[in-house]
C-alpha positions as CSV (number, residue, x, y, z in Angstrom):
1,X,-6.6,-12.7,42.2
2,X,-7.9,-15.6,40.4
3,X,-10.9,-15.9,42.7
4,X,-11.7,-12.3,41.7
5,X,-11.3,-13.4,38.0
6,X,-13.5,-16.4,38.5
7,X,-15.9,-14.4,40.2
8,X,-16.2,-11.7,37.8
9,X,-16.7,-14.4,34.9
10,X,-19.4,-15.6,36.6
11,X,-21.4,-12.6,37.7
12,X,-19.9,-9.8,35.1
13,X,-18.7,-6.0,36.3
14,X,-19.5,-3.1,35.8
15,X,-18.2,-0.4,33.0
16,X,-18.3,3.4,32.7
17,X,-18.0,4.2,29.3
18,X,-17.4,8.2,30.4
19,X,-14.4,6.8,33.3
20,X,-13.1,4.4,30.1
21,X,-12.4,7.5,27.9
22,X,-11.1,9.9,30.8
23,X,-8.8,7.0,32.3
24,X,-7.3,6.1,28.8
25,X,-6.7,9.6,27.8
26,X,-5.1,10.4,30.9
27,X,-2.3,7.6,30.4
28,X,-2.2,8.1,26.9
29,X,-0.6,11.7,27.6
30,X,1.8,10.0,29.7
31,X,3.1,7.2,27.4
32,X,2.4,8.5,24.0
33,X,5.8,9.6,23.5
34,X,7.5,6.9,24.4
35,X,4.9,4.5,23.3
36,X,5.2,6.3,19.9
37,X,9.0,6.0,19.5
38,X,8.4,2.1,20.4
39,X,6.0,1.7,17.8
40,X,7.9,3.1,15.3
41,X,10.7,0.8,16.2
42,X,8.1,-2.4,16.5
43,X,7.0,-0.8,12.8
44,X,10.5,-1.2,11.4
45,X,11.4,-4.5,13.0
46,X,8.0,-6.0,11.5
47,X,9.0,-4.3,8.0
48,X,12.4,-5.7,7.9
49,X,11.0,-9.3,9.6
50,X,8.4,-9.0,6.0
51,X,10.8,-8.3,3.7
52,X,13.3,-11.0,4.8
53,X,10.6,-13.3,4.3
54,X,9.2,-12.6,1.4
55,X,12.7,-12.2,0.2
56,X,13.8,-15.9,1.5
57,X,10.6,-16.9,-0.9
58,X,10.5,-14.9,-4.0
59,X,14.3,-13.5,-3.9
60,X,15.4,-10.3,-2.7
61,X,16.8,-9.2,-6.5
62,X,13.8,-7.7,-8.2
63,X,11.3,-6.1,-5.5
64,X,8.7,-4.7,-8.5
65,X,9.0,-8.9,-9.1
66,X,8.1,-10.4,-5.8
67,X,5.0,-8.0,-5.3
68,X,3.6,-9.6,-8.7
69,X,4.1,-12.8,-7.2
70,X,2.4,-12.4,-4.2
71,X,-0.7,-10.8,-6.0
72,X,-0.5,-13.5,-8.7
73,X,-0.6,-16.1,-6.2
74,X,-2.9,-13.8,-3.7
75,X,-5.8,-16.3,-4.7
76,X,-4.5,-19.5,-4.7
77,X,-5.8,-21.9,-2.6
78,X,-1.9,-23.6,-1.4
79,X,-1.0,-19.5,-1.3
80,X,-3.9,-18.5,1.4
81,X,-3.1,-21.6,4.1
82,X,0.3,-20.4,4.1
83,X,-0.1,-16.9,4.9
84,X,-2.8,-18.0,7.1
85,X,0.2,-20.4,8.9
86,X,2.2,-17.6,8.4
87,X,0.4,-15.1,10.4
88,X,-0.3,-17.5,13.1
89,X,2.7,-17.6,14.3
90,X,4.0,-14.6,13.5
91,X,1.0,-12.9,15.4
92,X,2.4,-15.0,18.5
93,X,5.7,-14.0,17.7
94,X,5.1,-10.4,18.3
95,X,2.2,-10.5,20.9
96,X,4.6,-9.6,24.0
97,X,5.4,-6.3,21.9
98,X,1.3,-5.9,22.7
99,X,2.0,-6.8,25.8
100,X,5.1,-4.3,26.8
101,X,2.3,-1.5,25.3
102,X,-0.2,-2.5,27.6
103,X,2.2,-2.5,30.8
104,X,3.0,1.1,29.6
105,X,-0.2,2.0,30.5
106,X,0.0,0.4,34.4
107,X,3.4,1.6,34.9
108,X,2.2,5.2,33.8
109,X,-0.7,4.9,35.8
110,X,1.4,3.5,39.0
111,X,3.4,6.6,38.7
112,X,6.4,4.0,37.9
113,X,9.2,5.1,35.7
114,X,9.0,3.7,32.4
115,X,11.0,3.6,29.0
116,X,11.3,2.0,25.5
117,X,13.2,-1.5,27.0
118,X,9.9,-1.8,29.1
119,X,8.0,-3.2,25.4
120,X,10.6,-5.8,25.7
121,X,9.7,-7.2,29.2
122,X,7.0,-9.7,28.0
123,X,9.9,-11.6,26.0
124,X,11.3,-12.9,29.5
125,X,9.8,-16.1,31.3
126,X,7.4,-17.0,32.8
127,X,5.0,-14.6,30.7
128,X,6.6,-15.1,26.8
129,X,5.8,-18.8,26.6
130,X,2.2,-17.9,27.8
131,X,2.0,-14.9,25.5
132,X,3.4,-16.7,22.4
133,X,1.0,-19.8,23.0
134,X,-2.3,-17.5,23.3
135,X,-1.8,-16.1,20.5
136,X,-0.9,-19.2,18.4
137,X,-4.0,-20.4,19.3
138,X,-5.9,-17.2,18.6
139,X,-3.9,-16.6,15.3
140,X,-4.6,-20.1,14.7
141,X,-8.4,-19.7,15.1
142,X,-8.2,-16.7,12.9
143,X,-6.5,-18.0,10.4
144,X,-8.4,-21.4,9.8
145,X,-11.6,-19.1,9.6
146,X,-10.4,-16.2,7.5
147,X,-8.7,-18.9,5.3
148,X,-11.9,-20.6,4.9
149,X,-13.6,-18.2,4.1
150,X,-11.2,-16.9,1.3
151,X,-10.9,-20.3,0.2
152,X,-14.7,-20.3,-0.7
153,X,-14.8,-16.5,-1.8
154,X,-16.4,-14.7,1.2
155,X,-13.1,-12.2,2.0
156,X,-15.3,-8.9,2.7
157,X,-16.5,-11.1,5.9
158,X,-12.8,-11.8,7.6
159,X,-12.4,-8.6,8.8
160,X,-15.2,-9.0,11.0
161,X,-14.4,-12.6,12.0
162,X,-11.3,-10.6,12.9
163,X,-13.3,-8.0,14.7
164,X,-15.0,-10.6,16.6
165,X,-11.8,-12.9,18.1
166,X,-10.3,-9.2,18.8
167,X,-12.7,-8.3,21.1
168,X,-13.6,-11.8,22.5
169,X,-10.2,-12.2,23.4
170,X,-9.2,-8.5,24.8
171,X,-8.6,-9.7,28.0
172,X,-6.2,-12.5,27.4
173,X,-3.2,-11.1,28.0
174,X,-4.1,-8.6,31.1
175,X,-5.0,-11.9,32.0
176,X,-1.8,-13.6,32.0
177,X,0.7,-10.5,32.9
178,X,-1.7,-9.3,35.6
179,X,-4.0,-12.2,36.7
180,X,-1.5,-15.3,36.5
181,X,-3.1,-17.4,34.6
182,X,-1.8,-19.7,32.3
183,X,-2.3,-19.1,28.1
184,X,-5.5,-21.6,28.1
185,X,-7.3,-20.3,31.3
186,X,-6.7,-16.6,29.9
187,X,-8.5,-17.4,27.0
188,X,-11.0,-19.1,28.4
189,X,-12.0,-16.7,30.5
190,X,-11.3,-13.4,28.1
191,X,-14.1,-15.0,26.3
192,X,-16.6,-15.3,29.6
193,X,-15.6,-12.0,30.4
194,X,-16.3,-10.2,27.1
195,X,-19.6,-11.9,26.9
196,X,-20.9,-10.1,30.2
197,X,-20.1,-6.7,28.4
198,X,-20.1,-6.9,24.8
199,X,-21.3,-4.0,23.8
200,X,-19.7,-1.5,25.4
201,X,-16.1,-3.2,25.0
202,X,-17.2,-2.9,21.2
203,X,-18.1,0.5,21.6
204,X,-15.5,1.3,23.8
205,X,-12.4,0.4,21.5
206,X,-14.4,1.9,18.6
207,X,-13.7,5.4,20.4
208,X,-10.4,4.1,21.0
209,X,-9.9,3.7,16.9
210,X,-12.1,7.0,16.1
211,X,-9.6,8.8,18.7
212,X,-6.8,7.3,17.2
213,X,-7.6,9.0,13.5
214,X,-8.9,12.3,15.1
215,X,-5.2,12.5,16.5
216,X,-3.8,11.9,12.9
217,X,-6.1,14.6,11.5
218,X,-6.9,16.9,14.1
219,X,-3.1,17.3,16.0
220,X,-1.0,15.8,13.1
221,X,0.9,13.7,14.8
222,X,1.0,10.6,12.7
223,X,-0.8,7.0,12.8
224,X,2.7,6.3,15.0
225,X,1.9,7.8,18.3
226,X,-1.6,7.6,17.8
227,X,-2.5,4.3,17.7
228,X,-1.0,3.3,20.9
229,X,-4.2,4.8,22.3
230,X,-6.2,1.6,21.4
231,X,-3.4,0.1,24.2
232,X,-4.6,3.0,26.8
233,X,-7.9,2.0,26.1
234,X,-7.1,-1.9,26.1
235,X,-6.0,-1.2,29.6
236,X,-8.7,1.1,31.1
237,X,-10.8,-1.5,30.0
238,X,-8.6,-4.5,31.9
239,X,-8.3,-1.8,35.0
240,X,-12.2,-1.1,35.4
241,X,-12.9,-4.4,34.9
242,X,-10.8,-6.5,36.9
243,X,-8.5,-4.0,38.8
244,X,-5.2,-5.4,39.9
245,X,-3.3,-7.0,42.8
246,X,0.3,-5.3,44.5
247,X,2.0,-8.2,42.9
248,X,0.9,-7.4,39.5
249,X,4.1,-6.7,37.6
250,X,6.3,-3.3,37.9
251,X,8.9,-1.6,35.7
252,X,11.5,-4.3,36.2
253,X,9.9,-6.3,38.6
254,X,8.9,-9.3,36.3
């Protein structure tokens, strides 16, 4: 598999924007449900996981109290590292939740059975510790430009910075749960990867978000099971791309 990675790095691939949409629709019906009932449980662990922080900084007596805080302090230089260190780590903390959404995807596709303890899968070894340290590293990135950049007053421009280590870095964990590489040769070649196809990964996952909010609007089924389309389409894209080996990981089989 790696000498299909390396080779695809080298020379690029091909994508089908038109296969991209039908393939990430198609298991998106499958796994919405269940992907949808997962995110609203990732929702409410992240909520509580916020609220015990901010409570073990600003107290947990006087909520109306501890949201002044934080927007007092929202432009303070000491205030922005540490929710730029803050995020780092927890964006690594949660990445194999990303992970577990993705694999939904495969398993759905593989015509494997699949449920809500699958989201959890990633948090075992030998994946977590390459998970957790990608995304340190990518949070890390992130954060020291986003913080900079709020540190000299240019805010509006983070979210593309964001934008931009998103997409560069889309295949890093396919990468690791499906290609076996390690968290430093994922990255590295997410990034040669993306570069062969740029535009179409952008404009692919930009019909992944407009599809998202056309399901919140149109069918009325709430931001909850919609947005685990951008994971349908984060693995069409993977799929297409790269494709996978028989030893690529199976619902409980890691």
């Amino acid at each position: 598999m790696k000498n299909t990675i390396d080779q695809k790095a080298r020379e690029g691939y091909a994508l089908e924007l038109g296969k991209l949409i039908d393939d990430s629709f198609a298991t998106f019906k499958k796994t919405f449900l269940v992907s949808g009932l997962g995110m609203l449980i990732v929702s409410a662990i992240m909520v509580l996981f916020y609220i015990g922080l901010m409570g073990s900084f600003f107290g947990f007596s006087n909520l109306s109290k501890t949201v002044l805080s934080i927007e007092t302090l929202a432009k303070e230089p000491n205030f922005i590292i540490g929710s730029g260190i803050v995020s780092m780590f927890v964006s690594a903390l949660f990445a194999p939740f990303t992970a577990g959404f993705i694999h939904l995807n495969h398993l759905a596709q593989t015509q494997k059975s699949f449920s809500i303890d699958n989201l959890f899968d990633f948090y075992k070894e030998p994946y977590y510790k390459q998970i957790f340290l990608s995304y340190l590293i990518i949070g890390g990135i992130t954060a020291l430009f986003t913080t900079m950049l709020s540190l000299f007053g240019y805010e509006k421009i983070n979210t593309f910075v964001q934008i931009i280590f998103s997409l560069a870095t889309i295949f890093t964990i396919p990468l690791i749960i499906y290609g076996k590489l390690d968290y430093t040769e994922a990255l590295s070649k997410s990034v040669q990867l993306y570069a062969k196809q740029p535009l179409i990964i952008l404009v692919a996952m930009l019909i992944a978000v407009i599809g998202m909010l056309l399901g919140i609007f149109i069918l009325c089924i709430g931001i909850i099971f919609t947005v685990p389309y951008l994971y349908a389409m984060h693995y069409a894209l993977y799929a297409q791309a790269i494709g996978f080996e028989k030893t690529a990981p199976e619902n409980q089989e890691l």
